[in-house]
N, C-alpha and C positions, 0 to 999 in steps of 0.2 A: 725774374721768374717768381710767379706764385708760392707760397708755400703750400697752396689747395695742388698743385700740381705733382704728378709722378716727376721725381727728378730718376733720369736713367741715363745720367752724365756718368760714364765709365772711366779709368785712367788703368788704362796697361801699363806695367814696367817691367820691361826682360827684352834680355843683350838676344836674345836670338828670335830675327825678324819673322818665322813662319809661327812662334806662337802667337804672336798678331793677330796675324791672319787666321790663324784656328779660332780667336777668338770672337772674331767679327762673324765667320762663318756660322759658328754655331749659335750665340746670340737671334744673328739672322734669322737662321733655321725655328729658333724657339719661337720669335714673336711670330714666323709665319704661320706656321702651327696654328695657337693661337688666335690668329684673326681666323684662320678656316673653322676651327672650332667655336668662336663667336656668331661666324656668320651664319653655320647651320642652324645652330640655336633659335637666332633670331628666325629663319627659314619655318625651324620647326613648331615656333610659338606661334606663324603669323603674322609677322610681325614686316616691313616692310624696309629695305634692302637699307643701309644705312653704311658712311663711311664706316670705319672702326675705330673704336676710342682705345683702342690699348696701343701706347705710346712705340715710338722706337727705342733704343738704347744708340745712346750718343755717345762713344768710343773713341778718346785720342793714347796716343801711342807715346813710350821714353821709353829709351833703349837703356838710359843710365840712370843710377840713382839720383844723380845732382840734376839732370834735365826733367824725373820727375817731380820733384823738389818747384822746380821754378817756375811747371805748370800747374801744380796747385797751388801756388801762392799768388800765381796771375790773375785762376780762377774766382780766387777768394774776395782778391779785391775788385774783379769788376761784376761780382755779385752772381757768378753765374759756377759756384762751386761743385765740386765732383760727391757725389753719394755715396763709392766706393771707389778704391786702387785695387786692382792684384797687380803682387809685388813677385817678381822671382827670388828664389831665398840665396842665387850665387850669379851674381852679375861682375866678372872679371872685365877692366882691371879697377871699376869702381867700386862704392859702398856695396857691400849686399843689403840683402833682405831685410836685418836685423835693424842696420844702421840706417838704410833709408826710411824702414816704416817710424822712428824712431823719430826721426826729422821731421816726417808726414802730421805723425800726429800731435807734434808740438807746433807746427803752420794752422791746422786748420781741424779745430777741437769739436766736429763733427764729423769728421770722416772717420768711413769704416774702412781696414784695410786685412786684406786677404792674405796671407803669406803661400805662393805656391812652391811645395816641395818634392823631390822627389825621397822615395824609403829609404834611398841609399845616402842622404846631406848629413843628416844629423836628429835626432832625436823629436819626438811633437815636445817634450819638457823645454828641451835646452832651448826651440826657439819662442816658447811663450812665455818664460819666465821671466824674461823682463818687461812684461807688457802683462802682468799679472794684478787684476782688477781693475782695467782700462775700463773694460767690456766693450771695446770697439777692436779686436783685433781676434781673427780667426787662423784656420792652419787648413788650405787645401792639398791634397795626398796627388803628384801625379801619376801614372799619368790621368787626366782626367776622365771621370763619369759625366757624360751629357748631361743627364737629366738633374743630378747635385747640381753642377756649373751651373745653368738657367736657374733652377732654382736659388741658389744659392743669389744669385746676382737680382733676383728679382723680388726676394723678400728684404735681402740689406736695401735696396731702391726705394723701399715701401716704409722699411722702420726707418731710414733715414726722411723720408717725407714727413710719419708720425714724429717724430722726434722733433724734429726742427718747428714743427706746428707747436709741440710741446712747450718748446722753450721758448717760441715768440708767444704765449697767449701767459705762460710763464713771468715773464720778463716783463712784461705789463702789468703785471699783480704786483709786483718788485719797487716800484714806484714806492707801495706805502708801506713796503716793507725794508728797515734795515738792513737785513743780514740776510744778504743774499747767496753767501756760501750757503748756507742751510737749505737755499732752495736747490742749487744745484746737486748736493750731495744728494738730495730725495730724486732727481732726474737721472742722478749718478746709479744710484741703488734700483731704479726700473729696466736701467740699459743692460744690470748685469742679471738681472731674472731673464730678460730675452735674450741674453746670451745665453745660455742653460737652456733657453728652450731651442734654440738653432741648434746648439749642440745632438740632442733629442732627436731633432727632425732627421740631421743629417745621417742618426742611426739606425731609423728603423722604416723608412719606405724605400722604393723602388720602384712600382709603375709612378711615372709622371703624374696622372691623374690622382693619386693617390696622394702625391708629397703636394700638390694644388690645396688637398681639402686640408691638409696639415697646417700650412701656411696661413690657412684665413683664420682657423682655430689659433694657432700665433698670435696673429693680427689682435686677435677679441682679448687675447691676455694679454698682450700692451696696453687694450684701452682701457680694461681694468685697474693693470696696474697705476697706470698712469693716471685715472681717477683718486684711486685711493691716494695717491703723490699730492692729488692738488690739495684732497683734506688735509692731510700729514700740513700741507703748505700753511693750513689756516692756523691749524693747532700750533703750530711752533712757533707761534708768538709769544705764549705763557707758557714758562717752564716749570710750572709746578703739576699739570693736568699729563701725566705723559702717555699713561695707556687709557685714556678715556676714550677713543676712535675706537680701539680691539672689545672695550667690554661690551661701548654701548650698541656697537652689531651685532655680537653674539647677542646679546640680552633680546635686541628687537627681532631678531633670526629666531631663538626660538620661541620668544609670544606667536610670532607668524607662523610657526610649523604647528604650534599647539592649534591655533584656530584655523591651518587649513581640515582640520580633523573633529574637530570638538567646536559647538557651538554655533551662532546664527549665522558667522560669514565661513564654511567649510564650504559653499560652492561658489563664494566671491576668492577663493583664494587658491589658483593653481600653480602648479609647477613655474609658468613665465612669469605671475605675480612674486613669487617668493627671488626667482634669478634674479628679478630685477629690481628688489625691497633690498637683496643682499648686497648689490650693486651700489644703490641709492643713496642707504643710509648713512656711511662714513659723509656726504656731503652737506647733511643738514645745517652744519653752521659753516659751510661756505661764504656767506656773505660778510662773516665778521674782518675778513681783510679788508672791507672797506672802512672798518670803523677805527677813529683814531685810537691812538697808544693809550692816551692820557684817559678814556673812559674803559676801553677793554682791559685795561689793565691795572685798573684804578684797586686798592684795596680794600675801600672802607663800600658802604652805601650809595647807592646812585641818586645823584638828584634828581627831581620831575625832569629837565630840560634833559640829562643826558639820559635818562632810560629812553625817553621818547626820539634819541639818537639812537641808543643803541636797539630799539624795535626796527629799526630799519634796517638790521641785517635779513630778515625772514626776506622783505623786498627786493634786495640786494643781490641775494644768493639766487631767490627764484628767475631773476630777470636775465640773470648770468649766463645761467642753467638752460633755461627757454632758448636764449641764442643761439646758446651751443648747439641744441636739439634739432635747432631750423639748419642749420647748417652740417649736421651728422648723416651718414649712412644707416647709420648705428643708436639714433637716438631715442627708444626707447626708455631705456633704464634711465635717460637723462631727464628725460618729459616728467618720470617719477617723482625722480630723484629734485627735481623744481619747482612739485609739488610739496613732497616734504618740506625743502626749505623754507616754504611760505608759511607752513600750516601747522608745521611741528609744534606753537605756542598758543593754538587757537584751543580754547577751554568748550567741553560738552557742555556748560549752561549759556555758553558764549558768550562769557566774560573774557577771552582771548583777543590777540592780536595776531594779523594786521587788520582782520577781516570781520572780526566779531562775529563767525561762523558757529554753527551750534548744534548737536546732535546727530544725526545722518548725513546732514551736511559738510561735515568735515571729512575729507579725504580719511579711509579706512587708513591707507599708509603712514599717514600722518598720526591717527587717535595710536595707532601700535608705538610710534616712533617717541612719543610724546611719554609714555608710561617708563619704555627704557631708559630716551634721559635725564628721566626727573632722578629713577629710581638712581643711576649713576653718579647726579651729581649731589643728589643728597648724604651717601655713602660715599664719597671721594673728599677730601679735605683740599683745602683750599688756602691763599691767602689772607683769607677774610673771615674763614670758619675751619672747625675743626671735621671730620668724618663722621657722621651719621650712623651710629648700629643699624645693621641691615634691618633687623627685626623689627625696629623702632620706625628706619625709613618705610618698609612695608606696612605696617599700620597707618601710617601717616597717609601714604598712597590710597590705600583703601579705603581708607576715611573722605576721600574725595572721591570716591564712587558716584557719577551721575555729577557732578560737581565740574570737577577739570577734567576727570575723565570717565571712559566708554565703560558700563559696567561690563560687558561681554570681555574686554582685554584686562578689566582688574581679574576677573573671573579664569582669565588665563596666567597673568603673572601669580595668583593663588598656586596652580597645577605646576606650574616651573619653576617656584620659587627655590627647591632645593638645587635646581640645577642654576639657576642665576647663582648662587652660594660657590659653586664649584665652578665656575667660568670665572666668577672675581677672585676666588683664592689661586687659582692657576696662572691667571694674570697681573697678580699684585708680587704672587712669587714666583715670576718666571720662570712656571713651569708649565708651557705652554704646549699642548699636542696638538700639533699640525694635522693631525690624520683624525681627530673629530670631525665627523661629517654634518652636513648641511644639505639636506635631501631637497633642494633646488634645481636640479636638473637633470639630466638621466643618467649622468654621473656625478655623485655628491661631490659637494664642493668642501673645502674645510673649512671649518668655523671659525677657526682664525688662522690666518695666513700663514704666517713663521714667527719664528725668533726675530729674523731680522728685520721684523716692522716692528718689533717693541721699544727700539732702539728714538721712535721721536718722541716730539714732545708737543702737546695738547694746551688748549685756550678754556680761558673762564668757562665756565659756564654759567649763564644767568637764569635762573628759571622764571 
């Protein structure tokens, strides 16, 4: 099976045979929905009669906890695994709930499993507590709500497809890198924000139609997050750069807000350019997982041979980046974001690489992205050098006005400079406010995510 494909491999487990059947039923019910509602669509746009691409859901059945047990391990090995279980939480005279998900999820370390309860078993604590920060295990209340249940069963369907995409495109990058716990716990720490946000969903819709548009807003925060995961991925090679991803955002987020307002590009830069600068920018040095240990990590000076190794991360990252885009629903922010990669080191007199690009010719995205991580990595200490006074780094920046870089963006990092000062002290002393806004979309986004992305750790920076 694909992993480009919807997996809606189901696995029931409960001792009594008609919830089965309810389950099949209603599933049923859902996708038929569904295709009626695709095909008017289609009717309505003109469009001409076409099978339907919304998949079935494929449903086997364990009455016991040991026999569901034995069909997901069957699953696992002949490659054709389950995306979710619901589990009933009292299966007499076998394991229950607690003990099979428990078994479940030591078989097969991508499945999500659902515990169905009724009010009267026991507590929602007592049966999540042992499966506390899995973030693959939920709590459904019986008797059931239709439109939760499909839902419910169609968004795990979809994160376990993203997920599993995740981790093979993941596990390829892993090759050049060691320590591949560190990748996983960064996969680990995506799983449990979308968990929080199922949580969310499951509490405040109710027309079907409604918990639909919910779920694709989901979807977009997975791919977010899971962007930002792959940066985290690159920087955790050097353990000395840790918040350099959170400042040098913030810093290129607000030169971009300053100039969608102020200056020659205020009508090259709207609301979808800024969503998807803010999207982009954590990827700029994507490409350096391609470069070996021994030059990214090296602490003294580069020699001729390895700088002109390590210029070919800009390469690297863009061509990565490009792939992904052709192959995205979603790929805007990425087409950006592959642009940055290339073009973030190309200089306005066009003394830059890869491209020797010069003046208007450099991607706008790029002359912004280039100001923030000079000014970051000048002010960030390092292996090889001590931290920069900000004051001293801003001069220095300035003084390459028309130089390395756009006077119109030095001309912005002048207007921001006090707020760059309070994004690095917040971030150096982890005192981070989640709830600074980032006026990119028609509901601000925050400037920096949370606390708990401060937690990685961040790569050289080469200027």
């Amino acid at each position: 099976m694909s992993t480009l494909d919807a997996n809606r491999r189901i696995l029931i487990i409960d001792d009594n045979e008609s919830i089965h059947a309810d389950f099949r039923a209603l599933l049923a019910r859902y996708r038929n929905a569904n295709c009626v509602l695709d095909a008017s669509k289609r009717l309505l746009s003109g469009e001409a009669p076409t099978p339907t691409s919304i998949p079935e859901f494929e449903i086997d059945s364990a009455y016991q906890g040991q026999e569901g047990l034995e069909l997901v391990q069957s699953a696992k090995q002949g490659e054709r695994p389950y995306s979710l279980a619901f589990v009933d939480v009292r299966m007499p005279p076998g394991w229950d709930g607690v003990e099979t998900t428990r078994a479940l999820l030591a078989t097969d370390d991508e499945l999500q499993v659902v515990i169905c309860s009724a009010h009267s078993d026991c507590s929602l604590e007592d049966i999540l507590r042992p499966f506390a920060g899995t973030g693959r295990v939920m709590l459904l209340k019986k008797p059931f709500d239709i439109a939760e249940t499909c839902l419910l069963a169609t968004s795990l369907s979809d994160k376990w497809r993203l997920t599993h995409e995740t981790n093979r495109r993941l596990r390829r990058q892993c090759d050049q890198i060691s320590n591949t716990r560190r990748v996983m716990s960064i996969i680990e720490s995506c799983l449990d924000e979308l968990e929080h946000a199922h949580d969310e969903l499951r509490g405040h819709a109710s027309l079907l139609t409604q918990r639909l548009e919910q779920r694709q807003k989901e979807i977009a925060g997975t791919r977010d997050l899971t962007m930002f995961a792959l940066a985290q991925l690159a920087d955790s090679r050097d353990p000395e750069t840790g918040e350099h991803l959170l400042r040098m955002r913030a810093y290129a987020q607000l030169l971009a807000e300053h100039l969608s307002k102020h200056g020659p590009y205020a009508g090259a830069i709207d609301r979808q350019f800024l969503a998807e600068f803010y999207r982009s920018t954590p990827l700029h040095d994507i490409g350096k997982v391609g470069i070996p240990d021994q030059i990214l990590l090296k602490p003294g000076p580069l020699t001729h041979d390895e700088f002109e190794i390590m210029k070919q991360h800009t390469i690297i990252g863009a061509e990565a980046l490009e792939n992904a885009a052709k192959q995205s629903n979603f790929g805007g922010f990425l087409t950006m974001a592959a642009v940055i990669a290339r073009s973030h080191h190309e200089k306005f007199n066009g003394a830059g690489y890869p491209d020797g690009l010069a003046g208007q010719a450099i991607p706008l995205c790029a002359r912004i992205t280039a100001v923030a991580d000079v000014f970051d990595a000048l002010t960030s200490a390092r292996v090889y050098k001590d931290a920069m006074p900000c004051e001293e780094a801003r001069e220095l920046i300035v003084s390459q006005s028309g130089q390395h870089f756009d006077p119109a963006v030095i001309a912005a990092l002048a207007a921001c400079y006090d707020e760059f000062l309070k994004v690095k002290a917040a971030v150096d002393e982890g005192d981070v406010d989640p709830g600074t806004p980032v006026v990119c979309t028609t509901h601000p986004l925050a400037l920096i995510e949370s606390e708990s992305l401060l937690g990685g750790v961040a790569m050289q920076t080469t200027l």
